[in-house]
C-alpha positions as CSV (number, residue, x, y, z in Angstrom):
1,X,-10.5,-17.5,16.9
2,X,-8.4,-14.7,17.9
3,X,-6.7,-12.2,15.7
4,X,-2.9,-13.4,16.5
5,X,-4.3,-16.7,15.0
6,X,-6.2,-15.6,12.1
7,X,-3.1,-13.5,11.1
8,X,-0.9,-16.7,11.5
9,X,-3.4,-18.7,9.1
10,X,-3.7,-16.0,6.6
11,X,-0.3,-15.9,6.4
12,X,0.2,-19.4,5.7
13,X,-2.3,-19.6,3.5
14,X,-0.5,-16.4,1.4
15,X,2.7,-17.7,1.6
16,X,1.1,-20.9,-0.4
17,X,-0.9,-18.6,-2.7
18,X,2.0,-17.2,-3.5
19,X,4.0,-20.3,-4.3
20,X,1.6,-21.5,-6.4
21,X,1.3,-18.0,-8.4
22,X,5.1,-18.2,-9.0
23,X,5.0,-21.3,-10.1
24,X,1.9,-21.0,-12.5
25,X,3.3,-17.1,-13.6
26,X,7.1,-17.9,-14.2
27,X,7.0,-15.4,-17.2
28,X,4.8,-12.6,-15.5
29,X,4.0,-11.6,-19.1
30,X,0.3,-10.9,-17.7
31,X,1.4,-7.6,-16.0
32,X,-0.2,-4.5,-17.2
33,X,2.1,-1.4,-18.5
34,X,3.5,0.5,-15.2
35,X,1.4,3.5,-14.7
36,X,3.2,6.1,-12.4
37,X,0.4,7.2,-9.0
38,X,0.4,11.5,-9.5
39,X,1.8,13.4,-7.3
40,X,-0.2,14.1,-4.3
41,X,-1.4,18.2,-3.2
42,X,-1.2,19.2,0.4
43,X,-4.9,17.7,0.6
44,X,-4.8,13.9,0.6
45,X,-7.2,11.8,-1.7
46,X,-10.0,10.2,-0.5
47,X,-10.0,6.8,0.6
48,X,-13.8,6.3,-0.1
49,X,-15.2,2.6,-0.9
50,X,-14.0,1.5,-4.6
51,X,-16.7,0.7,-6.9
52,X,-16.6,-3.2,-8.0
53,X,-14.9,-3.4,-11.2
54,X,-16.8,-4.5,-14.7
55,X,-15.1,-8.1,-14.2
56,X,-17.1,-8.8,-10.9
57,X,-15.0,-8.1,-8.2
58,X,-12.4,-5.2,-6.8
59,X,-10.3,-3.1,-9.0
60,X,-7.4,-4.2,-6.9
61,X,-4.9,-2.2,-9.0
62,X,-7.1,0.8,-8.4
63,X,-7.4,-0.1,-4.5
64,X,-3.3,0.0,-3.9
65,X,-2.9,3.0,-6.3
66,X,-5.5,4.8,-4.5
67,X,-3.4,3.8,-0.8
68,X,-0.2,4.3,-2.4
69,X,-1.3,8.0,-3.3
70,X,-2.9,8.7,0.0
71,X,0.1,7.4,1.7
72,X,2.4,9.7,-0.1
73,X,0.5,12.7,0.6
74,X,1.3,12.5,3.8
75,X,4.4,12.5,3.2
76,X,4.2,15.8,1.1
77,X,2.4,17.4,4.1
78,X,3.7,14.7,6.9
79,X,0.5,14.4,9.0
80,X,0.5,11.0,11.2
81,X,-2.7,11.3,12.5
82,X,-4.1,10.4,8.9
83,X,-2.6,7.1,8.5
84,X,-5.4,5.7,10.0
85,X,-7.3,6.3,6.6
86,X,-5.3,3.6,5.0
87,X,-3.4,1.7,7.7
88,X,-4.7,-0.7,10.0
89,X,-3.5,0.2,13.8
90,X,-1.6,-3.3,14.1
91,X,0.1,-3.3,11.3
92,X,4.0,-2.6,11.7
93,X,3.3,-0.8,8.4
94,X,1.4,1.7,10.5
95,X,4.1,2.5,13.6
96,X,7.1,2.9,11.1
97,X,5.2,5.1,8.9
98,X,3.8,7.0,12.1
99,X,7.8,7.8,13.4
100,X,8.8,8.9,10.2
101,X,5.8,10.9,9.6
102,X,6.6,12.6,13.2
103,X,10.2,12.7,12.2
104,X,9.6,14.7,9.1
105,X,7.5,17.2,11.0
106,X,9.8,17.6,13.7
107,X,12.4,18.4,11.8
108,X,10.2,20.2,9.2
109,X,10.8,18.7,6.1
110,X,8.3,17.0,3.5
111,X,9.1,15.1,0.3
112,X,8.3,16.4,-2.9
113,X,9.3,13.0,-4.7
114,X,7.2,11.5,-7.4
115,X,5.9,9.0,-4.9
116,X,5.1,5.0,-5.5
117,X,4.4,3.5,-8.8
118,X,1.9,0.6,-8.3
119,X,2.5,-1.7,-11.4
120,X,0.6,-4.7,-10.8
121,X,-1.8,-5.8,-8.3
122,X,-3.6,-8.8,-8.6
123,X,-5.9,-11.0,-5.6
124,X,-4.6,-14.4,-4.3
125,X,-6.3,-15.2,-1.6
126,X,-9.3,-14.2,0.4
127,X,-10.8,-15.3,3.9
128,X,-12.7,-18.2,4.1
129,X,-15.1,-17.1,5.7
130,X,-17.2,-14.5,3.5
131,X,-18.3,-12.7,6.4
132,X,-14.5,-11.9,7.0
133,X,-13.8,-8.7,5.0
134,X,-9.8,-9.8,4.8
135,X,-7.8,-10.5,1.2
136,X,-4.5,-11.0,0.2
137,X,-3.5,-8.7,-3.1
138,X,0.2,-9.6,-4.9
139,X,1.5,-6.1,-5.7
140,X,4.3,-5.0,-8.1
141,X,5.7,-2.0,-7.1
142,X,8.1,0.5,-6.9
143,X,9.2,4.0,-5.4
144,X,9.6,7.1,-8.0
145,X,12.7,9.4,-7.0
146,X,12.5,11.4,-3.8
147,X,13.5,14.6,-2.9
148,X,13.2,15.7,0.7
149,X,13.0,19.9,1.1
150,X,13.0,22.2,4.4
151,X,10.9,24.9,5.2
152,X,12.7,27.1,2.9
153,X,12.4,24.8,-0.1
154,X,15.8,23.8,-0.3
155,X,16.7,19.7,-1.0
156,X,18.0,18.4,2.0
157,X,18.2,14.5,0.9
158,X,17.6,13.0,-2.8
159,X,16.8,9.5,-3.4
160,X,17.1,7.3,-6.9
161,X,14.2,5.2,-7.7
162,X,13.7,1.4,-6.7
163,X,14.0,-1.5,-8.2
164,X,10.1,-3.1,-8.8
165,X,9.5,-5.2,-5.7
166,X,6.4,-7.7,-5.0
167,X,4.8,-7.7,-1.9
168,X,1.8,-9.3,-1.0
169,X,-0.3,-6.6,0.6
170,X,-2.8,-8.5,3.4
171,X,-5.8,-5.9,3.5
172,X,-8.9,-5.6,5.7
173,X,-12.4,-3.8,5.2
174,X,-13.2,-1.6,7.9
175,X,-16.6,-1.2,9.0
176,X,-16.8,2.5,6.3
177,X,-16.1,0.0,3.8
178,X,-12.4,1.2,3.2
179,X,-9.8,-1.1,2.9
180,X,-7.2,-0.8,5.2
181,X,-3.4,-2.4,4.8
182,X,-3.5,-5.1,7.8
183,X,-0.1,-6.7,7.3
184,X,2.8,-6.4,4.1
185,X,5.1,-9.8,3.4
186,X,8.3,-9.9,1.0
187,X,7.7,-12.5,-1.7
């Protein structure tokens, strides 16, 4: 089976997850108190193999936090060449973040925003095949107010926070036991 084809089934297979999770969670009273990511330094975090959490299994909500913070330092220090820590290299994810990255350099700005808040994150699906490291995690999440600032430190370009918005993030284990984003869907 190809990759084009597995992506296609996953998909499928996430966009039923997801059905069924809305369906079963109308309320979404489960969802743990927002806790905002902090803001990144000019060195990015490590994107080193989670521990498995006390309940037998990932600390999703720790996974996407500990992305969301590593992606957002490279935005305070826009390096492109990094987001293959945390990005897949087929993921569309990975090419728009990789212009804007360049974009920011080139014109020498950074953000010093408060970067993504990851609310919620919870599994709904997983490859069945266990020897395929690939999962499906239902995130609530949303981005902190931005502030873009030149060389000189001056503000160029604010931004209001977002609305919360789920996505399903579709990740992938590499072979350094990092999970990498493969693939983000709207719900």
């Amino acid at each position: 089976m190809n990759r084009t084809r597995l992506a296609a089934g996953i998909a499928v297979l996430l966009v039923l997850a997801v059905v069924l999770v809305l369906v079963l969670n109308r309320d979404g009273g489960d969802q743990p108190a927002p806790t905002t990511a902090a803001a990144a330094s000019t060195t990015p975090p490590t994107t080193q193999a989670n521990p498995p959490s006390t309940t037998g299994g990932e600390d999703w909500l720790a996974v996407m936090r500990q992305l969301m913070a590593y992606r957002h330092s490279l935005f305070t220090d826009p390096r492109p060449e990094l987001l293959k820590q945390i990005f897949d290299t087929g993921c569309p994810c990975y090419s728009e973040d990789a212009r804007a990255l360049a974009e920011l350099r080139r014109r020498g700005l950074r953000d010093t925003g408060q970067g993504i808040e990851v609310r919620s994150a919870k599994l709904v699906g997983r490859a069945r095949d266990p020897a395929k490291p690939i999962v499906a995690v239902e995130v609530v999440s949303r981005q902190l107010p931005e502030a873009l600032v030149n060389d000189a430190g001056e503000v160029v370009e604010r931004s209001p926070a977002a609305a919360p918005v789920k996505r399903v993030f579709q990740l992938i284990r590499g072979a350094d036991e990092r999970w990498r984003v493969y693939a983000i869907f709207p719900t």
